[in-house]
C-alpha positions in Angstrom: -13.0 -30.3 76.2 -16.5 -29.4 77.7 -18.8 -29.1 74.5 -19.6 -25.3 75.8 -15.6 -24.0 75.0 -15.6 -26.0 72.4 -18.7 -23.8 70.8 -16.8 -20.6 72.4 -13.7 -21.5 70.4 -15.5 -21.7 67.0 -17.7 -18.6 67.8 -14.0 -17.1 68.5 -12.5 -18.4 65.4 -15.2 -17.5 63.2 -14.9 -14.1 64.4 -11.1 -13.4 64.1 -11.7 -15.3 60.6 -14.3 -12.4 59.6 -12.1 -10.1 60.8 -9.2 -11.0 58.9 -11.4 -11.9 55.8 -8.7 -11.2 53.9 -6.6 -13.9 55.1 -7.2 -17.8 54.6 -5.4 -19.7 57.8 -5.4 -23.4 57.0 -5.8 -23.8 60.9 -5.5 -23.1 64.5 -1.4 -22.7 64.6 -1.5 -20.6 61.7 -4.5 -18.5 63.4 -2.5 -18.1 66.4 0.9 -17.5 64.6 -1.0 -14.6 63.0 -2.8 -12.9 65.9 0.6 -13.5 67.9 2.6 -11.4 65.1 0.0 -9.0 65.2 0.3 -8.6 68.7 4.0 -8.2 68.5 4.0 -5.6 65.8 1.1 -3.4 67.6 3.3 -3.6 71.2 6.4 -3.0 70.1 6.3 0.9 69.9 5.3 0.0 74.0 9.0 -1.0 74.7 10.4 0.8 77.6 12.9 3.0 76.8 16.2 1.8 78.5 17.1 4.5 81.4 19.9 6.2 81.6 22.5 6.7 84.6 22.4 10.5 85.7 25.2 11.8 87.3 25.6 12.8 90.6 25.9 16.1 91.6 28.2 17.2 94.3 27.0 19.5 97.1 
């Protein structure tokens, strides 16, 4: 990996670690298995609602 990313990863970890002070990951997985169930908890009042079939009306 380009030493540049590599500096924009830790930058990016450091930040999400400050952010979530209150949290000790032990490493990347468990970073990403957080932010990920974050993510999933946040969304999931987003689900469409399933539509319904209306009838048809006759004319």
């Amino acid at each position: 990996m380009p030493v540049a990313l590599t500096k924009a990863h830790q930058k990016l970890d450091a930040a999400v670690d400050a952010a979530y002070a209150h949290r000790k990951f032990t490493g990347d997985s468990d970073r990403i298995a957080f932010l990920f169930e974050l993510y999933q908890h946040i969304t999931s009042p987003l689900e469409p609602i399933k539509a319904t079939r209306r009838k048809r009306i006759k004319t």
